[in-house]
Residue frames as qw, qx, qy, qz and C-alpha x, y, z in Angstrom:
[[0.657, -0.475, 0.568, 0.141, 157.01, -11.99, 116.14],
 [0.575, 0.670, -0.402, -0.243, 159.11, -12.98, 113.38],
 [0.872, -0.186, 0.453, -0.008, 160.02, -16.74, 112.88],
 [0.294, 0.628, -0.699, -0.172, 163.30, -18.15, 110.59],
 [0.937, -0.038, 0.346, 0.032, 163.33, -21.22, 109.64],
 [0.080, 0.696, -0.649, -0.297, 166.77, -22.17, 108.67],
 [0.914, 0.358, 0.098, -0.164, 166.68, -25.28, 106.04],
 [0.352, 0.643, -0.668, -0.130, 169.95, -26.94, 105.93],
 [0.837, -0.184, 0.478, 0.193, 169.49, -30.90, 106.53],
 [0.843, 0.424, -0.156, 0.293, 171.08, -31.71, 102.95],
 [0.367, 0.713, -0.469, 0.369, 174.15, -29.99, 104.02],
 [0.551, -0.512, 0.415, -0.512, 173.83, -31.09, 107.75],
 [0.960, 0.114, 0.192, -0.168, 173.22, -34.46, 106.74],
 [0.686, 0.683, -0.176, 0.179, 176.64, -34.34, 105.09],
 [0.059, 0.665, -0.533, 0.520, 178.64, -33.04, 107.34],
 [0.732, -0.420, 0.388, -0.370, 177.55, -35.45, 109.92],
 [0.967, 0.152, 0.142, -0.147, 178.30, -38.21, 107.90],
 [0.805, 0.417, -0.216, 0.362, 181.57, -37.66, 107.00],
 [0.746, -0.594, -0.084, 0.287, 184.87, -37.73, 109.25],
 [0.188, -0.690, 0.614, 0.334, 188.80, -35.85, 110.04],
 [0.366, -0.414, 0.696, 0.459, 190.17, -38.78, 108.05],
 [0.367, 0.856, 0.360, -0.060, 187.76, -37.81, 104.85],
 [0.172, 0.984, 0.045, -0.008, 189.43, -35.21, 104.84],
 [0.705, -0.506, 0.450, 0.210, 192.51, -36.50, 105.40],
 [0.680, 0.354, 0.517, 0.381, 192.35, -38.63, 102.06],
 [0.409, 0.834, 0.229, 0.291, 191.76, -35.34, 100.39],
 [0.558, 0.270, -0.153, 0.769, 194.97, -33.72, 102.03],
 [0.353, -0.720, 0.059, -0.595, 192.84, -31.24, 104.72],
 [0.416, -0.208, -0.686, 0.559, 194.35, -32.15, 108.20],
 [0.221, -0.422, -0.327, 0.816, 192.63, -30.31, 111.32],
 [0.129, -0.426, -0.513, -0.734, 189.54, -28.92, 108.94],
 [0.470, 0.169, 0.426, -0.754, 186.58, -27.38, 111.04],
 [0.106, 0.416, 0.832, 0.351, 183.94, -29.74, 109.65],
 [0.252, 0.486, 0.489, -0.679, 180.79, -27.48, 108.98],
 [0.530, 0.657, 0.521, -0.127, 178.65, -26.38, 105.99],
 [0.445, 0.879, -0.090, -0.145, 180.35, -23.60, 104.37],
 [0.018, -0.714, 0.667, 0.215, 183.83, -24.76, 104.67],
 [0.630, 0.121, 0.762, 0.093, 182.51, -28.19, 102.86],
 [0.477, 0.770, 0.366, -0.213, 180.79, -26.39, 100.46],
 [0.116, 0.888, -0.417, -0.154, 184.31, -24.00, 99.80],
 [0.227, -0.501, 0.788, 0.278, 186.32, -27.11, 99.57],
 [0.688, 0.373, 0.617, 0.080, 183.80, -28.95, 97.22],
 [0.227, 0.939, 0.172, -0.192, 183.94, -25.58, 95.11],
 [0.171, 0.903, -0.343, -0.196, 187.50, -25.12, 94.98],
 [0.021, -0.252, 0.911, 0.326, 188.40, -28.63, 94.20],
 [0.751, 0.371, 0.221, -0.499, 185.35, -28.87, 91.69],
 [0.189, 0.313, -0.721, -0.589, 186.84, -31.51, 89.38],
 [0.621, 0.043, -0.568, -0.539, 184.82, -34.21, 87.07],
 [0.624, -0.219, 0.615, -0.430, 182.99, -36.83, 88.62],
 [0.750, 0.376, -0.450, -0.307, 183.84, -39.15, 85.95],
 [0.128, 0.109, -0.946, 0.278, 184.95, -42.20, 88.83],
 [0.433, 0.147, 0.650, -0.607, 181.39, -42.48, 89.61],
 [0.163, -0.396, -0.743, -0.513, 178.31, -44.40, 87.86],
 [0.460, 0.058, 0.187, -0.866, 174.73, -43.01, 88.69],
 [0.852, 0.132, 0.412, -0.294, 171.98, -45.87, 89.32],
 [0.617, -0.227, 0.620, 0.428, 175.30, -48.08, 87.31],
 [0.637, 0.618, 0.364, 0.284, 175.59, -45.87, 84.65],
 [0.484, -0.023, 0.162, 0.860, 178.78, -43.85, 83.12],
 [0.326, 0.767, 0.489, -0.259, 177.68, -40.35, 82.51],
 [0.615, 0.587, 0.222, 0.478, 178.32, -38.30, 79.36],
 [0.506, 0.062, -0.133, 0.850, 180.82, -35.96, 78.93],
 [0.146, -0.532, -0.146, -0.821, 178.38, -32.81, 78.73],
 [0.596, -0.732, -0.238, -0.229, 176.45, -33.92, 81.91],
 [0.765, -0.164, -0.243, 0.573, 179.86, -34.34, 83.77],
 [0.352, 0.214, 0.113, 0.904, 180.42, -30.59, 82.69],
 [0.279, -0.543, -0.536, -0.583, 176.91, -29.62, 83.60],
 [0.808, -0.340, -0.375, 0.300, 177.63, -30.96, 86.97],
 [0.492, -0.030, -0.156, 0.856, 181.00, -29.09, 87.25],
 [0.091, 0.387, 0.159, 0.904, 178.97, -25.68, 86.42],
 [0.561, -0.651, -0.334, -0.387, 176.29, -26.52, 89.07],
 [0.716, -0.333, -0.244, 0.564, 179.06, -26.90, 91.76],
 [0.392, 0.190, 0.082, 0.896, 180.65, -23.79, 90.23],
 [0.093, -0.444, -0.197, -0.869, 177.84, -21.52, 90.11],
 [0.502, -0.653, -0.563, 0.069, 175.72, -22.64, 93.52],
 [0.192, -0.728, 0.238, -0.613, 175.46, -19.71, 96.28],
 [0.414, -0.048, -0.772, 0.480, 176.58, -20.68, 99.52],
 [0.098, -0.059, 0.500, -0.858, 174.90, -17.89, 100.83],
 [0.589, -0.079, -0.278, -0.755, 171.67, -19.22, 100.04],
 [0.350, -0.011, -0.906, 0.239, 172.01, -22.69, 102.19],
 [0.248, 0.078, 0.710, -0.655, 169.41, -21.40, 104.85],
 [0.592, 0.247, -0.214, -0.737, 166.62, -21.42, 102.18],
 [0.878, 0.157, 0.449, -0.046, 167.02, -25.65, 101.80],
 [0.002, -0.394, 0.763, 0.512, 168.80, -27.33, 98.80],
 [0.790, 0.379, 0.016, -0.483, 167.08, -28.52, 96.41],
 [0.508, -0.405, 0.748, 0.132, 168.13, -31.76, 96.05],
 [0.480, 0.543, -0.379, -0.576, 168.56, -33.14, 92.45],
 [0.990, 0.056, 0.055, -0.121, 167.31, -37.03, 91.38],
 [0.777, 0.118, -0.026, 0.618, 171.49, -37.31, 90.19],
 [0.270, -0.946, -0.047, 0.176, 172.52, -34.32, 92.60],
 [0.593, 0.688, -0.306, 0.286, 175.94, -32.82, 91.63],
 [0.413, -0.718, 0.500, -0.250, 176.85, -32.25, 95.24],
 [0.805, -0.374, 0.434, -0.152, 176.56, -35.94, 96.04],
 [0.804, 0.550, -0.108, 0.197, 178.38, -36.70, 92.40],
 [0.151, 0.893, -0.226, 0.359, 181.16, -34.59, 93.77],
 [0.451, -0.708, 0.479, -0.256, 181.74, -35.73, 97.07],
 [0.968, -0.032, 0.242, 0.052, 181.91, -39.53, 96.06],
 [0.642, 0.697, -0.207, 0.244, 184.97, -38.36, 93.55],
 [0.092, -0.803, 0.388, -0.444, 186.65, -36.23, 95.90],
 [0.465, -0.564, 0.533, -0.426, 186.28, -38.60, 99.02],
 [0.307, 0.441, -0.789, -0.297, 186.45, -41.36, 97.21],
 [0.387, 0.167, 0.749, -0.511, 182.93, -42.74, 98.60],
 [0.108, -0.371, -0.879, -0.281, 179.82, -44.62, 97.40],
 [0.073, 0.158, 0.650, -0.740, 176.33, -43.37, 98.35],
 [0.030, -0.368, -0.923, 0.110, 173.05, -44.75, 98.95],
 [0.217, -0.028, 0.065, -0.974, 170.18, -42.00, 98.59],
 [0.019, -0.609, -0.793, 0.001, 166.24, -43.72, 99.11],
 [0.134, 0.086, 0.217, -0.963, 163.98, -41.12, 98.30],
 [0.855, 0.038, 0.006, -0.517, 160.29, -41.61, 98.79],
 [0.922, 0.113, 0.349, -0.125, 161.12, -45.52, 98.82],
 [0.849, 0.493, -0.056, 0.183, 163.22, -45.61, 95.50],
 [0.700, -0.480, 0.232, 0.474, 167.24, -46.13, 95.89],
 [0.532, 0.787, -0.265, 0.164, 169.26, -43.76, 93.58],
 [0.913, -0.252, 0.103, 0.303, 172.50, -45.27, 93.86],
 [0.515, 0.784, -0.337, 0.077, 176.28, -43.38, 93.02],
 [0.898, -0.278, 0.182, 0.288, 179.19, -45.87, 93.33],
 [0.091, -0.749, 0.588, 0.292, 182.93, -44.71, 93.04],
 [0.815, 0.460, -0.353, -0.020, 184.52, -46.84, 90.21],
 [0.528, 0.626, -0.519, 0.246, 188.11, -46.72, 91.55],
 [0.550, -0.218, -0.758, 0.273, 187.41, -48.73, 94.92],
 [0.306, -0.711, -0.220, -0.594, 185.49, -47.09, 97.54],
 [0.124, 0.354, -0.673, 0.637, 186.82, -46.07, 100.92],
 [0.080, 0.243, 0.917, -0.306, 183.25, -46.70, 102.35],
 [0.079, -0.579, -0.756, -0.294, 179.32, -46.54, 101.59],
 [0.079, -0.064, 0.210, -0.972, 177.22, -42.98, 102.85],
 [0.162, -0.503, -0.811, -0.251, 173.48, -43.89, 103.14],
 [0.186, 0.134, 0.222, -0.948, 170.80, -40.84, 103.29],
 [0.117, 0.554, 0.796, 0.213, 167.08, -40.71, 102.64],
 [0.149, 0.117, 0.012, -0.982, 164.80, -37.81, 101.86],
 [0.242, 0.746, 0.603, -0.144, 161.06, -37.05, 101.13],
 [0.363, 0.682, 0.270, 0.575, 160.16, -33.88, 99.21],
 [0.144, -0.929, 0.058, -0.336, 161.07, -31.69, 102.49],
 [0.585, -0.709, 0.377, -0.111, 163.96, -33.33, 104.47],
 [0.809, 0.392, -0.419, 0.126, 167.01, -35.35, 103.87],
 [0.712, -0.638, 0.197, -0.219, 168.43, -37.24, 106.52],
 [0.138, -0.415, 0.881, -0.178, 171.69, -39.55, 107.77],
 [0.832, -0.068, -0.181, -0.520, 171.03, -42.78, 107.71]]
């Protein structure tokens, strides 16, 4: 018998968490929410996440860019495998720009924190461990 396990809370967790008028802000009426068409519209409107601090701090130009190339170069088709989620994650850099959102991450216990600069529309709050990452 052959068992798949298909490993997508980070994206799951995402998509749940955000709404039609999300997308709205960003000019997508009438989107299918799901995983890969988030993923394609983070992808093809990869710009800088320079409106955001990380645990209240500006990052440098190169990591901004670093950021952009991890957005750029990520496989979609690899999403059942799990995401490795990253301590200052580009995704979650990305989406706060884009959707003009804050968000809360606790992992293991410790809060990593990215806040939109240019007034947030509202707050996301997730937690993880070293195998799951959840809504909150």
């Amino acid at each position: 018998m052959l068992a798949f396990i298909i490993m997508t809370c980070f994206w799951d967790g995402i998509v749940t968490s955000l709404n039609p008028s999300d997308f709205e802000f960003i000019g997508l009426n009438n989107v299918p929410i799901n995983r890969k068409n988030l993923i394609n519209i983070l992808k093809g409107d990869n710009s800088s996440p320079k409106d955001v601090l990380w645990q209240n701090m500006k990052l440098r130009d190169q990591e901004l860019k670093e950021h952009q190339e991890a957005v750029k170069c990520y496989n979609i088709d690899g999403i059942y495998a799990g995401h490795l989620t990253s301590c200052c994650d580009s995704f979650l850099l990305l989406i706060c720009q884009l959707f003009n959102l804050s968000i809360n991450h606790r992992y293991m216990g410790h809060l990593i924190t990215y806040r939109n600069t240019t007034g947030e529309r509202r707050v996301l709050n997730f937690s993880s461990d070293r195998g799951h990452f959840q809504r909150h």
